[in-house]
Backbone as ProteinMPNN parsed JSONL, in Angstrom:
{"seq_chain_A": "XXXXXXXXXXXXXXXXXXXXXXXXXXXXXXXXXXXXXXXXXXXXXXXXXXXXXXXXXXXXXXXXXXXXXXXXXXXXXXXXXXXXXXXXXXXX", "coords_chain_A": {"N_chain_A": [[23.602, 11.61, -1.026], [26.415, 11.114, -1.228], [28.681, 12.03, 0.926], [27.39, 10.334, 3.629], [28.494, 7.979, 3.032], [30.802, 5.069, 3.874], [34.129, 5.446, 4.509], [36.262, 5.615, 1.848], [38.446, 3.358, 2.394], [37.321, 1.726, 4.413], [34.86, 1.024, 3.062], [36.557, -0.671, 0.756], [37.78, -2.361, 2.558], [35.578, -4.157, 3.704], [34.36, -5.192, 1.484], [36.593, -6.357, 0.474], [36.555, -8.487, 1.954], [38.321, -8.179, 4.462], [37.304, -7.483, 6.616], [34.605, -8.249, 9.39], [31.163, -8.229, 9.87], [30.546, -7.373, 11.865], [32.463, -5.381, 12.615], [32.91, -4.09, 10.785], [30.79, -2.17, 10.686], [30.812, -1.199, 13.371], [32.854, 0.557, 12.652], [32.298, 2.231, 10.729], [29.858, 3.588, 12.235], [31.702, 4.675, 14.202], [32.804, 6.653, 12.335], [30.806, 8.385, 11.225], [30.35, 9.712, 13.582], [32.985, 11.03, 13.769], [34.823, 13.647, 14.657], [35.264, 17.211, 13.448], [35.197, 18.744, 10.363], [35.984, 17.709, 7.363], [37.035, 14.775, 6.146], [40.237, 13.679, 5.873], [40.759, 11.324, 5.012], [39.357, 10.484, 2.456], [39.995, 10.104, -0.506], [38.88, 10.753, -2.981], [35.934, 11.573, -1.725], [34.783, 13.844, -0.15], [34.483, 14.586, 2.993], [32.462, 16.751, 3.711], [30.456, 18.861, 5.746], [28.904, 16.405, 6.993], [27.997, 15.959, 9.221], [25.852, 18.179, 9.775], [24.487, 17.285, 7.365], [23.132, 14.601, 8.505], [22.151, 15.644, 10.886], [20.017, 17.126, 9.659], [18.824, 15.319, 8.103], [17.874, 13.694, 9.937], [15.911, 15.291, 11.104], [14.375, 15.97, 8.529], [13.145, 13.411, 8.453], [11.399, 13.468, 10.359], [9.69, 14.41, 10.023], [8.525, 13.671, 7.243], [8.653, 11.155, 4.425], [12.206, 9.924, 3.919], [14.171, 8.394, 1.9], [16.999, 6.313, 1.282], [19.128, 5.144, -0.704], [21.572, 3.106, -2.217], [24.278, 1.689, -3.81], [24.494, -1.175, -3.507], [22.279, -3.742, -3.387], [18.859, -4.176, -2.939], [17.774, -5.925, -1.278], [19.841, -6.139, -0.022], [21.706, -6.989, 3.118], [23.605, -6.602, 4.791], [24.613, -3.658, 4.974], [25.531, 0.079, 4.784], [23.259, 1.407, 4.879], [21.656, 0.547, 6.262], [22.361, 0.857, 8.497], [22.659, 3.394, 8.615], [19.451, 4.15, 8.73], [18.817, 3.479, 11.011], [20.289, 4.951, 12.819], [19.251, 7.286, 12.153], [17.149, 6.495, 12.817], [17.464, 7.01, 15.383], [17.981, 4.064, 16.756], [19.974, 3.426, 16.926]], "CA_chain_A": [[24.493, 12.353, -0.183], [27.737, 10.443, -1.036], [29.422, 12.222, 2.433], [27.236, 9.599, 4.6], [28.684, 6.408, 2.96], [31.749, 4.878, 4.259], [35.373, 6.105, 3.98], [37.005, 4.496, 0.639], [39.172, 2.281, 3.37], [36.357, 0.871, 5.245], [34.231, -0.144, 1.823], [37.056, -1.768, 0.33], [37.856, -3.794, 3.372], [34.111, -5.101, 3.939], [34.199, -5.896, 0.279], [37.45, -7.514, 0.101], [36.587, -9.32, 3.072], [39.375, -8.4, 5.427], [36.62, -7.778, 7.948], [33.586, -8.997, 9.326], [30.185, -7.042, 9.333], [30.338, -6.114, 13.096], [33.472, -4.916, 12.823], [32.558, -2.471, 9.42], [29.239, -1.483, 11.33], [31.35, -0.426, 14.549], [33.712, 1.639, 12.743], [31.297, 3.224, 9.663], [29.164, 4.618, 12.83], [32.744, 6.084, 14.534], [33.483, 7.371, 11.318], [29.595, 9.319, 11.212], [30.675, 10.43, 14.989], [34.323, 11.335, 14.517], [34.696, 15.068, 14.774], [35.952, 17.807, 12.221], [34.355, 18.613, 9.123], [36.37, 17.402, 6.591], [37.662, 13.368, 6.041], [40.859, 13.865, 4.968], [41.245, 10.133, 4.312], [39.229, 9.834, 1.297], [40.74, 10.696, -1.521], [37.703, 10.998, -4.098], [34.423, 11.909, -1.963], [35.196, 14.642, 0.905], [33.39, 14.686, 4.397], [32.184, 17.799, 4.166], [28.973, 18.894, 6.182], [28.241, 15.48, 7.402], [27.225, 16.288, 10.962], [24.911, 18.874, 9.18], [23.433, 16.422, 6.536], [22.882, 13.845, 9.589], [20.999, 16.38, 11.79], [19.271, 17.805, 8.688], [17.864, 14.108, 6.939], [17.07, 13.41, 11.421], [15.003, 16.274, 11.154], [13.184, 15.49, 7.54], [12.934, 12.24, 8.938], [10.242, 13.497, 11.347], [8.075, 14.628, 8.846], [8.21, 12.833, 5.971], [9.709, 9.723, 4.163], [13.265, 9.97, 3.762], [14.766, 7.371, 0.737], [18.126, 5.923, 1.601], [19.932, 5.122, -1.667], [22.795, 2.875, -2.185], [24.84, 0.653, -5.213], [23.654, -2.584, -3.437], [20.926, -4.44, -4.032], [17.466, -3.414, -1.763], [17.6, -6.921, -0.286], [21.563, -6.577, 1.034], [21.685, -7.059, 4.655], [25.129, -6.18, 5.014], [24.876, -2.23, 3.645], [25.564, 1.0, 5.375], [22.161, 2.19, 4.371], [20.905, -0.13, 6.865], [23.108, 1.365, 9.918], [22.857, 5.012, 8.392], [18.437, 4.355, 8.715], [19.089, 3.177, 12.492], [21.209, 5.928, 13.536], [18.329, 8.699, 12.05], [15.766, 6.392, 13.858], [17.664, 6.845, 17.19], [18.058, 3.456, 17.14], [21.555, 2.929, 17.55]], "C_chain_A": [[25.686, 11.467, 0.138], [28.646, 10.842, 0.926], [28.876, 11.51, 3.571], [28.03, 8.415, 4.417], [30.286, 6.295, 3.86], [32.754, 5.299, 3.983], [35.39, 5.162, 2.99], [38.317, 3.195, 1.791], [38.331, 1.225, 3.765], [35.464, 0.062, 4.146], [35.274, -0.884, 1.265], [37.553, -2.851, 1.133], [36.623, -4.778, 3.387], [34.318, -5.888, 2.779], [35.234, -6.931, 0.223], [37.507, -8.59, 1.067], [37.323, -9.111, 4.266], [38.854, -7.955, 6.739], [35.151, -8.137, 7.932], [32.635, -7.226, 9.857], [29.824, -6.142, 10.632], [30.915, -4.918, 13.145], [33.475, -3.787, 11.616], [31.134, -2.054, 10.125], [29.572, -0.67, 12.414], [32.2, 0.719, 13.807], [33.214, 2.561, 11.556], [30.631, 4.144, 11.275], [30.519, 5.364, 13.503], [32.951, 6.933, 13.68], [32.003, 8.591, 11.056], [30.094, 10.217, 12.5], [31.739, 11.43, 14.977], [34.071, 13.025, 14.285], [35.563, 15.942, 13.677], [34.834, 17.683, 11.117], [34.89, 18.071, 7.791], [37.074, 15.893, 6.949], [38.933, 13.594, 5.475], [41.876, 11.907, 4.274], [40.855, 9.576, 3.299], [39.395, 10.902, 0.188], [39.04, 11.461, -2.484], [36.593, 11.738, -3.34], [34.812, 12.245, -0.501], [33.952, 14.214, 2.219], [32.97, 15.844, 4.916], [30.924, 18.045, 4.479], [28.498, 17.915, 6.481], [27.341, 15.349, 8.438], [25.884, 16.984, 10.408], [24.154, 18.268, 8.403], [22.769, 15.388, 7.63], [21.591, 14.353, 10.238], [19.812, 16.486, 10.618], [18.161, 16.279, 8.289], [16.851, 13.958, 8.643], [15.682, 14.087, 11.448], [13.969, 16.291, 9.983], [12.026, 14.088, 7.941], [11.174, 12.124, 9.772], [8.9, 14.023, 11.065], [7.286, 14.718, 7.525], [9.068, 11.462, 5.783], [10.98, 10.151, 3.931], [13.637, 8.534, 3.267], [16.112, 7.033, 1.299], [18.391, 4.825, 0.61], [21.235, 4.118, -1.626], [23.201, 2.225, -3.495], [24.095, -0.816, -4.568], [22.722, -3.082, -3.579], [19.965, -4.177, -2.902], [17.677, -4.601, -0.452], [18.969, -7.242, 0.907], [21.516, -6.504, 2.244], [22.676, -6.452, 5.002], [25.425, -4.471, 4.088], [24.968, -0.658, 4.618], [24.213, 1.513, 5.624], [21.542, 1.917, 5.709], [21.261, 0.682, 8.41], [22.572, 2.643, 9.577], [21.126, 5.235, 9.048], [18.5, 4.144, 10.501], [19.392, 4.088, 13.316], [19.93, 7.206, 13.137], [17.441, 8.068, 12.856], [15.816, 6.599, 15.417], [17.719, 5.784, 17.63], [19.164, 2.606, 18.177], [22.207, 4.217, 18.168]], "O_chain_A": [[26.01, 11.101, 1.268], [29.013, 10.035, 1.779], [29.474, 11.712, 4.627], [28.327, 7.758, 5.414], [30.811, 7.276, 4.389], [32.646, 5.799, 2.863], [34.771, 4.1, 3.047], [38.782, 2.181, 1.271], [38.538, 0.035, 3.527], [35.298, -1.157, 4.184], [34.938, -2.068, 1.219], [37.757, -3.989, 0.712], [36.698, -5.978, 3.122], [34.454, -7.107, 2.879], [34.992, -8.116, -0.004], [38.357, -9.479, 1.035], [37.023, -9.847, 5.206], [39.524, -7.953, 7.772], [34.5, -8.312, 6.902], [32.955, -6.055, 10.06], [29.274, -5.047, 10.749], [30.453, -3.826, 13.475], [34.079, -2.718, 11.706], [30.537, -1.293, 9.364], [28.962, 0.378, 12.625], [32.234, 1.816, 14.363], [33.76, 3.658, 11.445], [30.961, 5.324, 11.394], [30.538, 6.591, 13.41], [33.299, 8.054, 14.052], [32.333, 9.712, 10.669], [30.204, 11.433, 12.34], [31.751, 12.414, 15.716], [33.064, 13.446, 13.715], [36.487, 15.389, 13.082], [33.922, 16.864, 10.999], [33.98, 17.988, 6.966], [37.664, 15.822, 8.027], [38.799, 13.762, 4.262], [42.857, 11.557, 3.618], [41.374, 8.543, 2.874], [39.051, 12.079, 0.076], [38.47, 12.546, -2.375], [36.079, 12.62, -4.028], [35.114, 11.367, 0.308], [32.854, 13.662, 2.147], [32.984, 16.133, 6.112], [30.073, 17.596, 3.71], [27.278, 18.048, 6.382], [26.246, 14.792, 8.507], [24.832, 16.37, 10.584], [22.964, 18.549, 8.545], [21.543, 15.434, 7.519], [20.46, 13.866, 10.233], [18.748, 15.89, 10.783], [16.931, 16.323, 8.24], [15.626, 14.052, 8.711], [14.608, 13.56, 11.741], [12.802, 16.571, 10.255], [10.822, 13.872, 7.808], [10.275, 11.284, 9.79], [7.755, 14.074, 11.514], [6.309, 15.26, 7.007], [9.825, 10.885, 6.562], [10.808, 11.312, 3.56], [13.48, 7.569, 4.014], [16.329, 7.922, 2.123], [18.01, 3.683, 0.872], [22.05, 4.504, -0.788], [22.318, 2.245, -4.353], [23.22, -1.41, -5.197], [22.078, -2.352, -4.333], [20.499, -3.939, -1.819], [17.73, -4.409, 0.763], [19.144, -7.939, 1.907], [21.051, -5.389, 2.48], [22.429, -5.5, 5.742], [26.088, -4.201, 3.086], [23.92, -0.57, 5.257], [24.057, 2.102, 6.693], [20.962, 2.82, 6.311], [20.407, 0.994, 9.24], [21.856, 3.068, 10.484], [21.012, 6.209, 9.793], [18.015, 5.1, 11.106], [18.903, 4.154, 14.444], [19.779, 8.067, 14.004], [16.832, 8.773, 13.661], [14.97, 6.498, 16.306], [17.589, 5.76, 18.854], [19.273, 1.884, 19.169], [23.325, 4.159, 18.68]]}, "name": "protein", "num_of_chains": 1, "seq": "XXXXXXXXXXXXXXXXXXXXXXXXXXXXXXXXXXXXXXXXXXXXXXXXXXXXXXXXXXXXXXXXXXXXXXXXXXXXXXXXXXXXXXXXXXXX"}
C-alpha cells in the first residue's frame, strides 16, 4: 500500500541525508495525519484513501498478522515501516 510510505520529498531528504531520523519520523507521521485525501505533492504515487487504509490495516491488525513491506532491508532501523507498525499499535 505504496499511499502509507513517505512523500517523494521526505524519502529523498532522509536518504540524501539533509535530515536526521527524528526529524523524518516527526514529519512522515504529520504527513499520515495531515488532512485531505489526496497528496498533491507527490508527483508519482497519489495519497489517495490513506486515512481509510490506516483505519482499515488498525482494524486487521486486531485480528490477525498484518506484514509491513518495504525496499529496505528487515534489519533497517531507520524505515518508515517501523513508525507506520507503532502508529497501528497505538503506540505513538
Amino acid at each position: 500500500m505504496a499511499n502509507l510510505g513517505p512523500s517523494e520529498e521526505l524519502r529523498d531528504a532522509i536518504l540524501a541525508g539533509r535530515i536526521s531520523w527524528r526529524e523524518y519520523s516527526r514529519r512522515y507521521l504529520d504527513e499520515l495525519r495531515e488532512p485531505g485525501g489526496v497528496d498533491a505533492r507527490n508527483k508519482r504515487i497519489k495519497n489517495h484513501g490513506q486515512k481509510f487504509t490506516l483505519r482499515l490495516l488498525q482494524h486487521l491488525a486486531k485480528r490477525e498478522t498484518v506484514t509491513l513491506l518495504c525496499h529496505c532491508a528487515e534489519e533497517e532501523k531507520h524505515c518508515h515501516r517501523h513508525l507506520l507498525k507503532a502508529l497501528l499499535e497505538k503506540k505513538i
